[in-house]
Structures are given as structure tokens and as C-alpha cells.
C-alpha positions as CSV (number, residue, x, y, z in Angstrom):
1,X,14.4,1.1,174.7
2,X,17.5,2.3,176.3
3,X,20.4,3.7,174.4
4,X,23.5,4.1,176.2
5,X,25.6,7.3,175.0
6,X,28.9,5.9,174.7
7,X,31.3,8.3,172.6
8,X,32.4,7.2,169.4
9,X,36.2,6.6,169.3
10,X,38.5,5.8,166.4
11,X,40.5,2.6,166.7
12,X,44.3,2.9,167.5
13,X,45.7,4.5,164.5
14,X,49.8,3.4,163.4
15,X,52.2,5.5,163.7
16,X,53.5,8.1,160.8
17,X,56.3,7.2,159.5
18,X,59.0,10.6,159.1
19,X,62.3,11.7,158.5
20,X,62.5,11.9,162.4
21,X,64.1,10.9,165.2
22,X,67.4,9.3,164.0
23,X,66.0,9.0,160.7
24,X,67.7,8.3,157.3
25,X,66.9,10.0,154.3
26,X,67.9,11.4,151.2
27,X,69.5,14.9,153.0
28,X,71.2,12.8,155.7
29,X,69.9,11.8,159.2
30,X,67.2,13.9,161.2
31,X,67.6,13.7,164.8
32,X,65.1,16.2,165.0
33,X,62.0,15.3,167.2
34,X,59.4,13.1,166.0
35,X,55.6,15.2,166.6
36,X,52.3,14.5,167.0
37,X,50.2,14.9,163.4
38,X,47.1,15.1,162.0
39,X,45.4,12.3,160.5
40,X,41.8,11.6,159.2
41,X,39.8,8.5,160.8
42,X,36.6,7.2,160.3
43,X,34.2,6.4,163.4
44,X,31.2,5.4,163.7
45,X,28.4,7.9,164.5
46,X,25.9,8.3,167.0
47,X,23.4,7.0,164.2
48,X,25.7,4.1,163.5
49,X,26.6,6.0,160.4
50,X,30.0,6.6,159.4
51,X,32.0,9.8,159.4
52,X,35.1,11.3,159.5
53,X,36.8,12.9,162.4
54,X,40.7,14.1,163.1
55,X,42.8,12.2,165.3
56,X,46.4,12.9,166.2
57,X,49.1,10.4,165.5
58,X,52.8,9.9,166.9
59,X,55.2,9.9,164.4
60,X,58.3,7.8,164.1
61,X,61.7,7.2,162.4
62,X,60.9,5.7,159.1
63,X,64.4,4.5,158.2
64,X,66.1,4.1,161.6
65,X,69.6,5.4,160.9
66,X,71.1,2.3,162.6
67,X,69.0,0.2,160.7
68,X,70.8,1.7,157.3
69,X,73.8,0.5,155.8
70,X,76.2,1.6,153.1
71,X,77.8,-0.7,150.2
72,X,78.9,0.5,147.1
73,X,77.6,4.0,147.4
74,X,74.0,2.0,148.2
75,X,72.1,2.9,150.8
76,X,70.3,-0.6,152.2
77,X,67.4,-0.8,155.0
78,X,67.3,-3.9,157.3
79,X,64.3,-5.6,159.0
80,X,63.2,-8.7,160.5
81,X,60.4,-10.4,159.4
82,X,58.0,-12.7,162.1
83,X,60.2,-16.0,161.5
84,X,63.0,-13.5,162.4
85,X,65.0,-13.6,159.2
86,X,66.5,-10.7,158.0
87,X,65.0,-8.6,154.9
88,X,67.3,-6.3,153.6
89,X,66.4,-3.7,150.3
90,X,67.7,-0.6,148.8
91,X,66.6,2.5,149.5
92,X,65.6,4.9,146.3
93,X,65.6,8.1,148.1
94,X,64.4,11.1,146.0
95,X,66.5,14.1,146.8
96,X,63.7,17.0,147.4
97,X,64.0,20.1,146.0
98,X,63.8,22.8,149.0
């Protein structure tokens, strides 16, 4: 029997989403950079067992700020959905106590 020692990888994670990079959010827009973070992933192990490992992940704007519009003191968040019709919905934006 040959067993091939092929290093266990985790599958592509998503990116984060952040108040980064252009982002919107309760405090205003962050155009501060987006970072790399750490995320937990499982992979499978040499034994075909499961366990966890770190991985880094990019982060990205979670609101785009020109994806935000204002209406009646509402702050609204449009996106396209695959038939390419537009879904628009309120934001409910916590402020956070710093």
C-alpha cells in the first residue's frame, strides 16, 4: 500500500466582512485598510480525521460606502441579486460604545 503525503489544506475561506476600506457604519465611513485576520477552519487530517487549524482571511468593506444611501435620516444598503434586480434594506447600525 502506498500513501501519498499530500498536505491537508483548508478550502477557500470568504472574505470577512469589516468596517474597512470605504466602509459604512454606525461612526461614519472607514477608509482605513482592510487586513488579513484570523479565522478557524477545519481540514482534514493525515488520519482522515477532522481538526481545526488557523487560516488567515482578507477582509473587505461590509457596507461599501457607495453602495449606502440616505432618505429620511435612513441609512439604506443596495445589492443585486443573480437575476440582477436590485435589493435594497435598511441598515440598523448599533452605535458602539468605545
Amino acid at each position: 500500500m502506498v500513501v501519498l503525503a499530500v498536505p491537508a489544506t483548508a478550502f477557500a475561506q470568504a472574505p470577512v466582512a469589516a468596517w474597512c476600506g470605504g466602509s459604512y457604519g454606525a461612526q461614519g465611513t472607514n477608509y482605513g485598510e482592510c487586513v488579513m485576520v484570523e479565522r478557524d477552519a477545519q481540514v482534514a487530517g493525515p488520519a482522515s480525521g477532522i481538526r481545526p487549524q488557523v487560516v488567515n482571511v482578507q477582509t473587505v468593506p461590509e457596507y461599501p460606502s457607495s453602495m449606502v444611501t440616505f432618505e429620511n435620516g435612513r441609512a439604506y444598503f443596495t445589492t443585486t441579486d443573480a437575476t440582477g434586480k436590485d435589493i435594497k434594506r435598511e441598515l440598523s447600525l448599533p452605535w458602539a460604545v468605545q
